[in-house]
Each structure stands twice: as structure tokens, then as C-alpha cells.
N, C-alpha and C positions, 0 to 999 in steps of 0.2 A: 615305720620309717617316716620322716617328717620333707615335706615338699620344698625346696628351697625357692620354688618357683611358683609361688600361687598366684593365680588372679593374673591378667593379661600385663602389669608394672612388670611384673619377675618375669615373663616373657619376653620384653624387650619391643613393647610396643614404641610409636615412634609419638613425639608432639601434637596435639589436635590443632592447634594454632597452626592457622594457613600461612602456606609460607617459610617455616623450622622442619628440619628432616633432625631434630637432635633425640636423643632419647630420652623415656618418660619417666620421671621421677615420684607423680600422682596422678588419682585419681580424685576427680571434684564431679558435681551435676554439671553437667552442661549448660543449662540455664544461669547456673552461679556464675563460671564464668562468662558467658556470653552481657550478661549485664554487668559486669565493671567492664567494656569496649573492646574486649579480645575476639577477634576475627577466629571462631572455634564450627569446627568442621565434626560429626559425627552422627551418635544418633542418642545414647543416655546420659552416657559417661564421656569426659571431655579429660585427656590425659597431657600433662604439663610437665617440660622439662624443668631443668633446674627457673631459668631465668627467667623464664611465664609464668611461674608459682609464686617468684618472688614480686613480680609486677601483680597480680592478682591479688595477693598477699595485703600488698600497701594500699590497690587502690579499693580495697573493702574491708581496712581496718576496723573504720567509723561504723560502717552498718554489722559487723560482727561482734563488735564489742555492744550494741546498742540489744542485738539478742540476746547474747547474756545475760545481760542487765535483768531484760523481759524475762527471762525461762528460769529467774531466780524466787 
């Protein structure tokens, strides 16, 4: 039987970003977001609704596409 619920997302964990009570659509390191200036509250994993994934997203476009580059 297969878990439709795995990993604390499919639980219905809420936003790490202080301040959002939205629910969490991912999982990132913490660290990752904390350095593009997202105010993230936790302790490994730093979980992000829609709209903090998307801000996240854009403001570490340049430094993700620049490891690619590297780990090719």
C-alpha cells in the first residue's frame, strides 16, 4: 500500500517563514533559505508555502544556475 502522506509536506506542516501560518508546499536546507533574506525559523529543514518558494526561487536564480554550470 503506497503512503500518500510522506515526509512532514504531506502532513500538512505549516510555513517556516516568520510570520505566514500558510501551508507548506517544500522542503529546502534551511541555510539555503536563510541566505537569500528570508526570516526562517527551525532547525534542518526550512518548509515554504507557495509564495516563499516563489520569492526564494527568483532571489537565488543566479547562484543556482552558477552550480550547475560548476557540477557539469
Amino acid at each position: 500500500m503506497v503512503n500518500d502522506f510522506l515526509g512532514k509536506v504531506g502532513k500538512g506542516v505549516n510555513c517556516s517563514v516568520s510570520g505566514c501560518t500558510n501551508s507548506a508546499e517544500r522542503s529546502i536546507n534551511r541555510e539555503a533559505v536563510a541566505n537569500s533574506g528570508l526570516k526562517v525559523s527551525g532547525e534542518r529543514r526550512a518548509f515554504l508555502c507557495h509564495e516563499h518558494y516563489k520569492i526564494w526561487k527568483k532571489s537565488t536564480k543566479k547562484d543556482r544556475e552558477l552550480d550547475r554550470v560548476r557540477f557539469k
